[in-house]
DSSP file (Angstrom, degrees, kcal/mol; ACC not computed):
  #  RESIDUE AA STRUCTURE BP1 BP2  ACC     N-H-->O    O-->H-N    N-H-->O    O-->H-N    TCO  KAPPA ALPHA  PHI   PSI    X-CA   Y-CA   Z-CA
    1    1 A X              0   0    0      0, 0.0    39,-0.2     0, 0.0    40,-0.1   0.000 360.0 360.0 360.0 128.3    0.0    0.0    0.0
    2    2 A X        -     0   0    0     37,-2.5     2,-0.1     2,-0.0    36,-0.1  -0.140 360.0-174.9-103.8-153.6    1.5    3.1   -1.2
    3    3 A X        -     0   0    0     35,-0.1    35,-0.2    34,-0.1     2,-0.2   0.029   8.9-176.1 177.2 120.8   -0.2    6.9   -0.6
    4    4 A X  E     -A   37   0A   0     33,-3.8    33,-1.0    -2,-0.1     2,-0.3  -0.537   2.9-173.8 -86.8 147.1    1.4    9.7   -2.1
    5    5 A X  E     +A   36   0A   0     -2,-0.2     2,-0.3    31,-0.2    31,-0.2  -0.926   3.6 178.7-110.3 162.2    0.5   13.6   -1.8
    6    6 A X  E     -A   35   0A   0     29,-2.3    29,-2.1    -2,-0.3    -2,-0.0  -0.771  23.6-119.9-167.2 165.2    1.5   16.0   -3.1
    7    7 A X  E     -A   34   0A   0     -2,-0.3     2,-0.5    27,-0.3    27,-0.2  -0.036  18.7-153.9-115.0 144.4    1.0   19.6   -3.3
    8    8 A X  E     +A   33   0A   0     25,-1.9    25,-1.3     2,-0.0     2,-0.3  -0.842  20.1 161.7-129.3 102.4    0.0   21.8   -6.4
    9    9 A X  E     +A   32   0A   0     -2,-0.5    23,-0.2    23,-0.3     2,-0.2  -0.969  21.9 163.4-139.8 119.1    0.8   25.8   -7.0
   10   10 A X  E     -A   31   0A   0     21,-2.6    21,-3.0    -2,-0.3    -2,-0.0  -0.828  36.7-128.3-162.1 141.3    0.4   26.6  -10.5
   11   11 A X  E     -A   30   0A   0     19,-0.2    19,-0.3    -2,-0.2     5,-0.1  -0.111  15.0-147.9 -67.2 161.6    0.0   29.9  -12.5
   12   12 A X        +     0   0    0     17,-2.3     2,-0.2     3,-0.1    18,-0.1   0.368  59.1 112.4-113.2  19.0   -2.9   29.8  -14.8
   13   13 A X  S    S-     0   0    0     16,-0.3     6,-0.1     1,-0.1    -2,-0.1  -0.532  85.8-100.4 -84.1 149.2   -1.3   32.1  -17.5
   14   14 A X  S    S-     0   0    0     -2,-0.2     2,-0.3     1,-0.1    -1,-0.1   0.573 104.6 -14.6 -43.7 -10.7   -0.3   31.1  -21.1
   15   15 A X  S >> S-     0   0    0      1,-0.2     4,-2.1     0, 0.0     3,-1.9  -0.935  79.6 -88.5 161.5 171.5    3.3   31.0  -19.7
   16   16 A X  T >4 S+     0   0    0      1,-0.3     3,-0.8    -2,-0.3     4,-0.3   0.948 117.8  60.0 -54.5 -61.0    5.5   32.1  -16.5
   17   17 A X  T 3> S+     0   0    0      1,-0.3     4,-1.1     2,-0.2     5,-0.4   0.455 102.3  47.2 -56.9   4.1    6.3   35.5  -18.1
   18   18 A X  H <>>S+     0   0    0     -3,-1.9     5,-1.4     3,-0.2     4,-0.9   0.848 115.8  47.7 -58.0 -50.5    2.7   36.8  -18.5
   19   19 A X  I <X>S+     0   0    0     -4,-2.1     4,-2.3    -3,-0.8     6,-1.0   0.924 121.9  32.7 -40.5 -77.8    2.0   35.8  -14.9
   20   20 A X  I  45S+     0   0    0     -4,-0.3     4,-0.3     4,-0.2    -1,-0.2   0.833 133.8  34.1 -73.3 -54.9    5.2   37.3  -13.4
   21   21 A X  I  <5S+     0   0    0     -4,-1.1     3,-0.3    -5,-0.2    -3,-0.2   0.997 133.7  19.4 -69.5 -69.5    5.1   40.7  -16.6
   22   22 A X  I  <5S+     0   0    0     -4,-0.9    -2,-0.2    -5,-0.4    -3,-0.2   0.468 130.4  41.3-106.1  11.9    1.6   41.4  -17.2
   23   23 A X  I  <<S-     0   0    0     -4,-2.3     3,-0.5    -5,-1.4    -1,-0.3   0.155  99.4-119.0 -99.6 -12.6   -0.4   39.9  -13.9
   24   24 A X      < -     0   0    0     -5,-0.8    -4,-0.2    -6,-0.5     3,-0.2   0.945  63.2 -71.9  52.1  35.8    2.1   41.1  -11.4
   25   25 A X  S    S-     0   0    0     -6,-1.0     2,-0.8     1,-0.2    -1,-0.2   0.865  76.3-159.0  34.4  59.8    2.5   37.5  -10.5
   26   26 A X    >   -     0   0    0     -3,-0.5     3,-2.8    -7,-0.2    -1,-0.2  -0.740  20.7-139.2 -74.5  76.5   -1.2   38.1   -9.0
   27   27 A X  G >  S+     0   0    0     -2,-0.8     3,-1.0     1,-0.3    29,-0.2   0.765  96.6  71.8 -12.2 -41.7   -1.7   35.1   -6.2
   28   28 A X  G 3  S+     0   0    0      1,-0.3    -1,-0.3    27,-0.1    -3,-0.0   0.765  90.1  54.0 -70.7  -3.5   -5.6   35.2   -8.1
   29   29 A X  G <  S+     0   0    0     -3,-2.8   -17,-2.3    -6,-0.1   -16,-0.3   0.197  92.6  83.4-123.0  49.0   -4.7   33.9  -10.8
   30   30 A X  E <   -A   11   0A   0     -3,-1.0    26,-1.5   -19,-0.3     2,-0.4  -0.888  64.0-134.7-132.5 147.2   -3.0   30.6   -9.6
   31   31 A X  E     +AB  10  55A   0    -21,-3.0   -21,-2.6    -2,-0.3     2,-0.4  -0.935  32.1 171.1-126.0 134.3   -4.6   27.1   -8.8
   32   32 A X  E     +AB   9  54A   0     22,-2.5    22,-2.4    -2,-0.4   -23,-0.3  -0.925  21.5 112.7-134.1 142.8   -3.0   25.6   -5.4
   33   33 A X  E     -AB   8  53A   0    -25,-1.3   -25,-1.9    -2,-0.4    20,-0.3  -0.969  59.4 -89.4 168.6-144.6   -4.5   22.6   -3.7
   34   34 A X  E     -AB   7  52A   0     18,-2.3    18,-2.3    -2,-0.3     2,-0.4  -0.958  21.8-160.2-147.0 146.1   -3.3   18.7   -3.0
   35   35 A X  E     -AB   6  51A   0    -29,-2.1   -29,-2.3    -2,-0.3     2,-0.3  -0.952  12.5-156.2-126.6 136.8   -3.7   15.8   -5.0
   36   36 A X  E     -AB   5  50A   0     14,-2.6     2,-0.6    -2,-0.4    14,-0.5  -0.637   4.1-164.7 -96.5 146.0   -3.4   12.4   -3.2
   37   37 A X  E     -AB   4  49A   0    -33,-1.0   -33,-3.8    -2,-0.3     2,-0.4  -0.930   0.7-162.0-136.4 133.0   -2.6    9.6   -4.9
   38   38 A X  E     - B   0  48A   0     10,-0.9    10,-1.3    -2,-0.6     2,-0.3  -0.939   7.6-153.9-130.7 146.5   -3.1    5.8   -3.3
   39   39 A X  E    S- B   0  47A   0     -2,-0.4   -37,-2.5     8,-0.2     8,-0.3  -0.949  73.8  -2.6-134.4 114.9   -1.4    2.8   -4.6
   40   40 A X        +     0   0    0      6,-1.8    -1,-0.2    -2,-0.3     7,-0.1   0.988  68.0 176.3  35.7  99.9   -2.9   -0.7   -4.3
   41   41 A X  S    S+     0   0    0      5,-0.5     6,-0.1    -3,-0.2    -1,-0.1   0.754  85.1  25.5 -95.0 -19.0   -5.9    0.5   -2.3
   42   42 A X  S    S-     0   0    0      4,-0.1    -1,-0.1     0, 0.0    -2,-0.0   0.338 116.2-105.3-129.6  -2.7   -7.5   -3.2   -2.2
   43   43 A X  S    S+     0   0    0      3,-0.2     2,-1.0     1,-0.0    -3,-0.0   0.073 102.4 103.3 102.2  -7.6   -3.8   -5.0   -2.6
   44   44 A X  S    S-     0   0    0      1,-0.1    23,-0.5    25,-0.0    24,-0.3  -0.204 107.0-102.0 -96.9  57.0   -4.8   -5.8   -6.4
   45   45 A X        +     0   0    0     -2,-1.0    22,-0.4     1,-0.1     2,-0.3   0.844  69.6 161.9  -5.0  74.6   -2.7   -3.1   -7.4
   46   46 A X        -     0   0    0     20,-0.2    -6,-1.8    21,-0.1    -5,-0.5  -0.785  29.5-129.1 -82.7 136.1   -5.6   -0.8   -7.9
   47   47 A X  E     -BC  39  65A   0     18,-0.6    18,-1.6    -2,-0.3    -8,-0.2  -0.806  17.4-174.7 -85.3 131.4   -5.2    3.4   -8.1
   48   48 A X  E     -BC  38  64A   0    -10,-1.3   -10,-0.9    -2,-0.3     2,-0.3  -0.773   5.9-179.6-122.7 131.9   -6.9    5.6   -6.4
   49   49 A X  E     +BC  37  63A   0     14,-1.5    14,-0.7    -2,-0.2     2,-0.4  -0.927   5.3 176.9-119.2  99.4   -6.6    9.4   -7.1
   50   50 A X  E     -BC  36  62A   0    -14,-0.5   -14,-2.6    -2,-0.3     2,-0.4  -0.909   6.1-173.1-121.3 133.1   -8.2   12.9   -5.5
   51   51 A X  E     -BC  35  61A   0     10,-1.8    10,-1.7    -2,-0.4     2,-0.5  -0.975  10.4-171.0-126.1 122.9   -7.5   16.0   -6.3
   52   52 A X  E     -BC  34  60A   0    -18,-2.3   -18,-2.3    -2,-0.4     2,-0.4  -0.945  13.2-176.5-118.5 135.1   -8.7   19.4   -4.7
   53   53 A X  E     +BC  33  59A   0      6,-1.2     6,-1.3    -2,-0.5     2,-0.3  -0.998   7.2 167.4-123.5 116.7   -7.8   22.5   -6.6
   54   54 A X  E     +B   32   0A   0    -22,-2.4   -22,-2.5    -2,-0.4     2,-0.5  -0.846  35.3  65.0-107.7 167.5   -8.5   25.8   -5.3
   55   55 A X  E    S+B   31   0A   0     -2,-0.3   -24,-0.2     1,-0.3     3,-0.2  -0.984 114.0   0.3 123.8-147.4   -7.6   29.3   -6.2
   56   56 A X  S    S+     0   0    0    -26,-1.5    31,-0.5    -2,-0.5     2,-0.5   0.848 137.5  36.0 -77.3 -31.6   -8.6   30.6   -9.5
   57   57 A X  E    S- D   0  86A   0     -3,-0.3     2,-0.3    29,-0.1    29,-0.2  -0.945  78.7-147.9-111.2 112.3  -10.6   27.2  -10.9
   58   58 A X  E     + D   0  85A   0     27,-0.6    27,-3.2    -2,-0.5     2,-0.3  -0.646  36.2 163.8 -51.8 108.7  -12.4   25.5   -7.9
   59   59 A X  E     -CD  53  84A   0     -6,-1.3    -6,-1.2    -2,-0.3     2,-0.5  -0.973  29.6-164.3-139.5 157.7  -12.2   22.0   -9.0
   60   60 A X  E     -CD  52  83A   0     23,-3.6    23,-1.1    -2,-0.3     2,-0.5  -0.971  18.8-179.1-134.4 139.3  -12.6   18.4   -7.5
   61   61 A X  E     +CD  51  82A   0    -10,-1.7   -10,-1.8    -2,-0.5     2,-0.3  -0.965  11.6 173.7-132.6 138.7  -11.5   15.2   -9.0
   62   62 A X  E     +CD  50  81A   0     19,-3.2    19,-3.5    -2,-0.5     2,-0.3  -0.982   5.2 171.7-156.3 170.9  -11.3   11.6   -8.8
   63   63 A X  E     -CD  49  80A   0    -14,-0.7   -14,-1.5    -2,-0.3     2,-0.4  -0.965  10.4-165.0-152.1 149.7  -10.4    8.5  -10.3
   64   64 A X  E     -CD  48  79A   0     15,-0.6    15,-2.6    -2,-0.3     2,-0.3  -0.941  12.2-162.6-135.5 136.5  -10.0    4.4   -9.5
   65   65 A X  E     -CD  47  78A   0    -18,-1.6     2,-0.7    -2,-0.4   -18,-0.6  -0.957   5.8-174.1-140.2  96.4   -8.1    2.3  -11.9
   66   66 A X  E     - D   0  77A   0     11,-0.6    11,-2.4    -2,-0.3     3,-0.2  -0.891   6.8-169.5 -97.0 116.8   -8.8   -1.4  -11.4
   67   67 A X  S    S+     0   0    0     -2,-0.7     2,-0.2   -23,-0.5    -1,-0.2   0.703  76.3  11.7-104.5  -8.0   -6.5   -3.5  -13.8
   68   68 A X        +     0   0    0    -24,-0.3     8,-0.3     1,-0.1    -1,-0.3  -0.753  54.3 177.7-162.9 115.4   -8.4   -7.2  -13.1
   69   69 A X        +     0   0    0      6,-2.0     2,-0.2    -2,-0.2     7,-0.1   0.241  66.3  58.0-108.0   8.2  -11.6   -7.5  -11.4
   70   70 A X  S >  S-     0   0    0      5,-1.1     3,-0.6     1,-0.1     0, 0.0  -0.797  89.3-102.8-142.0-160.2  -11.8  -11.1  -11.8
   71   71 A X  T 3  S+     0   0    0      1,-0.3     2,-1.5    -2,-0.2    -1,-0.1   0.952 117.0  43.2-106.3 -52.9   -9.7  -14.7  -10.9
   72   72 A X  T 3  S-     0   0    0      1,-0.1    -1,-0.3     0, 0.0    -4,-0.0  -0.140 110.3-119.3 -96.1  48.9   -8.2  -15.4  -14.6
   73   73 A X  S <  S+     0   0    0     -2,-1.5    -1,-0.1    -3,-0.6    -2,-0.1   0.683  75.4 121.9  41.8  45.2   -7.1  -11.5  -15.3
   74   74 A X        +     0   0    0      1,-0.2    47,-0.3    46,-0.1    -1,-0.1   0.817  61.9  40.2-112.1 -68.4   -9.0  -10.9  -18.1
   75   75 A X        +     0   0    0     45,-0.2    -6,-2.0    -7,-0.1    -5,-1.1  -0.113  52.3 156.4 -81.0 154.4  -11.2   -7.9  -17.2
   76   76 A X        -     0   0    0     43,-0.4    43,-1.2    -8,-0.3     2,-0.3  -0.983  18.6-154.4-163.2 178.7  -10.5   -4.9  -15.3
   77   77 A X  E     -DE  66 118A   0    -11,-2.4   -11,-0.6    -2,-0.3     2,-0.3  -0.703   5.5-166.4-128.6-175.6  -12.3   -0.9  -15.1
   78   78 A X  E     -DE  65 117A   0     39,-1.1    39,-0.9    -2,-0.3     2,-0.3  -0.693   2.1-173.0-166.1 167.3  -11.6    2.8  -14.3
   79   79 A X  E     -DE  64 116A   0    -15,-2.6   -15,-0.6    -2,-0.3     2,-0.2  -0.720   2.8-168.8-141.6 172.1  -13.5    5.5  -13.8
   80   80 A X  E     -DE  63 115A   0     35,-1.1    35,-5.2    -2,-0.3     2,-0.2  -0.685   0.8-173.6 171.8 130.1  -12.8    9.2  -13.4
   81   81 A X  E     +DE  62 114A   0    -19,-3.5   -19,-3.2    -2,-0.2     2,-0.4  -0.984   9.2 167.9-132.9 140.6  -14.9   11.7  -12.4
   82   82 A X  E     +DE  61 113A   0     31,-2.4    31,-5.7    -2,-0.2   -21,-0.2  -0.989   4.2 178.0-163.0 132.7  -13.9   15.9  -12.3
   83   83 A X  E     +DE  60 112A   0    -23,-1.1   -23,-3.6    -2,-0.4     2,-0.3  -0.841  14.9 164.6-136.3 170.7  -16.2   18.8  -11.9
   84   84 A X  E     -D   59   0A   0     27,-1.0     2,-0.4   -25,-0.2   -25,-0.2  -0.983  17.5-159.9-174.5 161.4  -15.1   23.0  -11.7
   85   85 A X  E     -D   58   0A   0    -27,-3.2   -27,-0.6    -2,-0.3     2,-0.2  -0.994   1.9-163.1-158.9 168.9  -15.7   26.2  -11.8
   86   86 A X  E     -DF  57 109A   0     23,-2.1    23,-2.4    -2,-0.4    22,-0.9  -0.870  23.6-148.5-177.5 145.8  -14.5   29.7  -12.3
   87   87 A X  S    S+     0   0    0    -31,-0.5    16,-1.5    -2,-0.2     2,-0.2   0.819  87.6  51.7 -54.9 -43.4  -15.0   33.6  -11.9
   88   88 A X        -     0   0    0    -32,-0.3     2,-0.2    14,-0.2    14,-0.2  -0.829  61.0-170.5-136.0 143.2  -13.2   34.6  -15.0
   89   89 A X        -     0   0    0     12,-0.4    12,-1.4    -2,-0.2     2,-0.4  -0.767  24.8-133.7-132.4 149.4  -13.2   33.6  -18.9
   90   90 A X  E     +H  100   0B   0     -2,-0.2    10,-0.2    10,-0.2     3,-0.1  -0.889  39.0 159.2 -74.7 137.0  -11.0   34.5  -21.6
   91   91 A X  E     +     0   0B   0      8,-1.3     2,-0.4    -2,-0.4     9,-0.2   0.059  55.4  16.6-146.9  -1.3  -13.4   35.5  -24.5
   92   92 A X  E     -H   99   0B   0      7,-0.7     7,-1.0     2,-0.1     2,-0.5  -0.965  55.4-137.0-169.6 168.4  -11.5   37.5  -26.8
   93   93 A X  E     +H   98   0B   0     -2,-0.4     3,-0.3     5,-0.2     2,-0.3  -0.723  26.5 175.0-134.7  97.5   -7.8   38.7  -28.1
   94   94 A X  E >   -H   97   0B   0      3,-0.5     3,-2.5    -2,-0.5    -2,-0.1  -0.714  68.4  -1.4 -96.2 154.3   -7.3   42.4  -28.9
   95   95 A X  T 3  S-     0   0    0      1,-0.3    -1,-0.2    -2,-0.3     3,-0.1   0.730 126.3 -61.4  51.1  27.7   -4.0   43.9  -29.8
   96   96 A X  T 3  S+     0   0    0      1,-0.3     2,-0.4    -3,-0.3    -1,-0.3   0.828 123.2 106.2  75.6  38.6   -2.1   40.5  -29.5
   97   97 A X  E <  S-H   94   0B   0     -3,-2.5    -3,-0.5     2,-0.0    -1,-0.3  -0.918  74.5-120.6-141.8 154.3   -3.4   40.8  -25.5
   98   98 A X  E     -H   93   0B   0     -2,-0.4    -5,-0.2    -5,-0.2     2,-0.2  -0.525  23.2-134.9-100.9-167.2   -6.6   38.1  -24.3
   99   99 A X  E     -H   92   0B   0     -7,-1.0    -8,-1.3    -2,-0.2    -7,-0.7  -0.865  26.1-161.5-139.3  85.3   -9.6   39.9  -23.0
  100  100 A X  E     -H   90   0B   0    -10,-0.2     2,-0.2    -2,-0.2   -10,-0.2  -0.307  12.8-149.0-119.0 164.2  -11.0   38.5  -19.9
  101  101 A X        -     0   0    0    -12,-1.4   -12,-0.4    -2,-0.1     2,-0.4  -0.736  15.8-177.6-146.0  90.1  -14.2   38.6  -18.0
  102  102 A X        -     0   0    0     -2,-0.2     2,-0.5   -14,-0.2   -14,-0.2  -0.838  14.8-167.1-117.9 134.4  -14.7   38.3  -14.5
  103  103 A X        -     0   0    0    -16,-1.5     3,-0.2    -2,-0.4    -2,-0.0  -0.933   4.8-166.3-119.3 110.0  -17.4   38.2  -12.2
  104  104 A X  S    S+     0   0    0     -2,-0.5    -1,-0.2     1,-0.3   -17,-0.1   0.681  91.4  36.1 -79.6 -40.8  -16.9   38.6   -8.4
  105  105 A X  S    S+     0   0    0    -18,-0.1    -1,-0.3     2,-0.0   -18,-0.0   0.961 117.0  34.5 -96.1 -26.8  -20.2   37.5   -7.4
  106  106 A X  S    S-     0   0    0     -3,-0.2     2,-0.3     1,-0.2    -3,-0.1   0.038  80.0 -96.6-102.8-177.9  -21.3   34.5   -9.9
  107  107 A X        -     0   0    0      1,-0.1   -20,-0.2    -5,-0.1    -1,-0.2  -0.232  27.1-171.2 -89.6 163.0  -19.6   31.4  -12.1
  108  108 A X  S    S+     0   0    0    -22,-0.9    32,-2.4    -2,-0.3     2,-0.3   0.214  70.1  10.0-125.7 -60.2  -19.0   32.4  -15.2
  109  109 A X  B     +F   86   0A   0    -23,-2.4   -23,-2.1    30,-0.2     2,-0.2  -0.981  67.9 176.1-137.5 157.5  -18.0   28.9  -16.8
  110  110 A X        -     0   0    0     -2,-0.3    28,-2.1   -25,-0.2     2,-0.4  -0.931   7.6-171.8-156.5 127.4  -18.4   25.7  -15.0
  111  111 A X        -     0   0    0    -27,-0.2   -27,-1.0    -2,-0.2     2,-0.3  -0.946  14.6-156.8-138.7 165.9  -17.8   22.1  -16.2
  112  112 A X  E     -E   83   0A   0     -2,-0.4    24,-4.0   -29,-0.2     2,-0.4  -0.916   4.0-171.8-130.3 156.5  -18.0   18.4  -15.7
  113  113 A X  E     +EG  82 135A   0    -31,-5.7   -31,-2.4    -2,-0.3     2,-0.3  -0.977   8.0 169.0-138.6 149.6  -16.5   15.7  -16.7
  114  114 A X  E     +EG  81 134A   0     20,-2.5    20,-2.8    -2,-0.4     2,-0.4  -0.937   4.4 179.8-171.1 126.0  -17.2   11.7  -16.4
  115  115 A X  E     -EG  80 133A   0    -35,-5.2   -35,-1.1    -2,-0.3     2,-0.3  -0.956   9.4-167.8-133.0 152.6  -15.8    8.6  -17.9
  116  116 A X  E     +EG  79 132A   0     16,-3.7    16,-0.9    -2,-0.4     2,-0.2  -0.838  13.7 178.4-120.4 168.6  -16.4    4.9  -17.6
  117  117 A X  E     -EG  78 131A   0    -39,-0.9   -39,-1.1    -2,-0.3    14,-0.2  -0.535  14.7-169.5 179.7 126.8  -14.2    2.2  -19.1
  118  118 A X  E     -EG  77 130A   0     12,-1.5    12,-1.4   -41,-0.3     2,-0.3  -0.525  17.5-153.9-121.3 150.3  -14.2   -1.4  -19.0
  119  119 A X  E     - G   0 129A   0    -43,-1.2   -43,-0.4    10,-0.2     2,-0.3  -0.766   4.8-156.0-150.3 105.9  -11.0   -3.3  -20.3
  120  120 A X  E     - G   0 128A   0      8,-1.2     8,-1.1    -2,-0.3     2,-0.7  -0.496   3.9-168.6 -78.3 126.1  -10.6   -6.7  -21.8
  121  121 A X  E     +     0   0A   0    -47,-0.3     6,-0.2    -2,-0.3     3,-0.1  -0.660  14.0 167.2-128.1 115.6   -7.3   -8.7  -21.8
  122  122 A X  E    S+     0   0A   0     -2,-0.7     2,-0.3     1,-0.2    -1,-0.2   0.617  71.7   2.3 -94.7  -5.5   -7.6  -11.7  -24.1
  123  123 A X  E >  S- G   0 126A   0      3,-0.9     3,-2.1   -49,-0.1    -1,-0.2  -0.967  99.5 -84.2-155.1 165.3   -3.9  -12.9  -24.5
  124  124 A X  T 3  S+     0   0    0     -2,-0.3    -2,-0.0     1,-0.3     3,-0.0   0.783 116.1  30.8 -67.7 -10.5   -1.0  -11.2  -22.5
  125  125 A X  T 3  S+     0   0    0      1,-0.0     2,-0.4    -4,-0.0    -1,-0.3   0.390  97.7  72.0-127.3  40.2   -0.4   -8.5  -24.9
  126  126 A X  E <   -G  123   0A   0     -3,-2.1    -3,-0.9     2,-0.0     2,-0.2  -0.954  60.2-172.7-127.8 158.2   -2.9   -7.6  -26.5
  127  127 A X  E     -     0   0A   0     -2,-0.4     2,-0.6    -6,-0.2    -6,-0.2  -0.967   5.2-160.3-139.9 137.9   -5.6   -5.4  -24.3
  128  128 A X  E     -G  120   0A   0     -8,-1.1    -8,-1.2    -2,-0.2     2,-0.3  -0.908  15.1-164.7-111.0 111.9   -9.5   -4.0  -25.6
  129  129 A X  E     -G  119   0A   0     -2,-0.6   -10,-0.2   -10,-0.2     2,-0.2  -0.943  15.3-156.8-121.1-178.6  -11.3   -1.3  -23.9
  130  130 A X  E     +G  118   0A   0    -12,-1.4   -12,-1.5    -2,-0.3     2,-0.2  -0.934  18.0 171.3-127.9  85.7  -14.3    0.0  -23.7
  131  131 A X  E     -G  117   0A   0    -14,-0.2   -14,-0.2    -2,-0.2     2,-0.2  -0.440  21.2-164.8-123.9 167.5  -15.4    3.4  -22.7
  132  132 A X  E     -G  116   0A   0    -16,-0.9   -16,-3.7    -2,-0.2     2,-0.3  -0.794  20.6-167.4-149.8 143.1  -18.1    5.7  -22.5
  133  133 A X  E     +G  115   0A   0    -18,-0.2     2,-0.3    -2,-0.2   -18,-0.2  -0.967  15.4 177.3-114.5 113.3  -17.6    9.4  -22.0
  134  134 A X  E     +G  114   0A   0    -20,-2.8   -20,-2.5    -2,-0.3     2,-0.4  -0.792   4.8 173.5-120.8 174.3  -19.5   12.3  -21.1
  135  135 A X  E     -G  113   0A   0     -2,-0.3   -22,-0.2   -22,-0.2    -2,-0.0  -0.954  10.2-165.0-163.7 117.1  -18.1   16.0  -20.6
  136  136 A X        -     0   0    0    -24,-4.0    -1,-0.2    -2,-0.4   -25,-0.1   0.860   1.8-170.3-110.3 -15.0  -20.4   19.2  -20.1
  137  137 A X        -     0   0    0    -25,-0.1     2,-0.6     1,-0.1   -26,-0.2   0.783   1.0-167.2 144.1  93.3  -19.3   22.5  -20.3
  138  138 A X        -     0   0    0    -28,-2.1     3,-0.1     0, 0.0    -1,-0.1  -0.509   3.6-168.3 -91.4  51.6  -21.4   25.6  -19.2
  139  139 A X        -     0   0    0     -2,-0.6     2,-0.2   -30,-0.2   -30,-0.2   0.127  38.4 -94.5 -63.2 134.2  -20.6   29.4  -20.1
  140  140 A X    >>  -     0   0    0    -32,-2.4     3,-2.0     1,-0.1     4,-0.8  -0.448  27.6-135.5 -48.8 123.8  -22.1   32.7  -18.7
  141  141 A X  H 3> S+     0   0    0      1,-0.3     4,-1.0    -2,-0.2    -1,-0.1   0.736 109.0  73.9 -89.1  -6.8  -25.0   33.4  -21.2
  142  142 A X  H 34 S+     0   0    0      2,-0.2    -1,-0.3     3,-0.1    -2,-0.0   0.836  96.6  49.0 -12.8 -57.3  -23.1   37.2  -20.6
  143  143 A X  H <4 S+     0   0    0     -3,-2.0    -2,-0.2   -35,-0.2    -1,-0.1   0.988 108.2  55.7 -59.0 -66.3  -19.9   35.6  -23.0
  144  144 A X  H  <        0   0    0     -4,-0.8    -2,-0.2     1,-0.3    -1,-0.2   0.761 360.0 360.0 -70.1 -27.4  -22.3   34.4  -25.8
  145  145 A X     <        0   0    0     -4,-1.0    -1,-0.3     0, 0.0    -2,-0.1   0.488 360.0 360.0 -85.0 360.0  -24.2   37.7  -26.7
């Protein structure tokens, strides 16, 4: 049994030197939080992974990775599920500069994300999956007009 954290600080700008030039390396606009990570959670070296993000996108995630859920190894799953939100949108690029939109009391954009996958292994190297995905994605009706 393993269990990892580890800790997350990251700007959320196209690259350092916007943060640090044209943000004033502005603590709001950075995503900080922890992600833990667990290593054979049921001794059948199984994953499980959570991640809490805070800061400028409020997000939560998690995921399980089962590699053989039965006695002759042939099937196994994952899942992963991650939902988010945030104040402030890029929506346009004037003058080679983005164009942002932020709203102090509301969401602006907010998404979810959700996968299933099922995974066949019918000789020792060759492997099938099987997924289904869905993914939602929600904008301030402010951006579209």
């Amino acid at each position: 049994m393993v269990f990892i954290s580890g800790a997350c600080f990251k700007p959320i700008d196209r690259n350092l030197n916007q943060w640090l030039v044209e943000q004033n390396a502005s603590l709001d606009r950075v995503n900080y939080g922890i992600k833990l990570y667990y290593n054979n959670v049921s001794g059948k070296n199984d994953k499980l992974k959570l991640g809490l993000i805070n800061g400028y996108t409020k997000q939560l995630s998690l995921s399980y990775d089962r590699l053989y859920i039965d006695a002759r190894l042939k099937w196994g799953f994952k899942f992963s599920f991650a939902a988010g939100k945030n104040r402030e949108i890029n929506y346009n690029t004037i003058n080679d500069k983005q164009v942002f939109l932020k709203d102090e009391n509301n969401y602006v954009r907010n998404f979810t994300n959700a996968n299933a996958e099922l995974t066949y292994r019918k000789a020792i190297k060759t492997r099938h999956s099987f997924g289904i995905s869905y993914a939602a994605e929600g904008i301030k009706d402010t951006i579209v007009s």
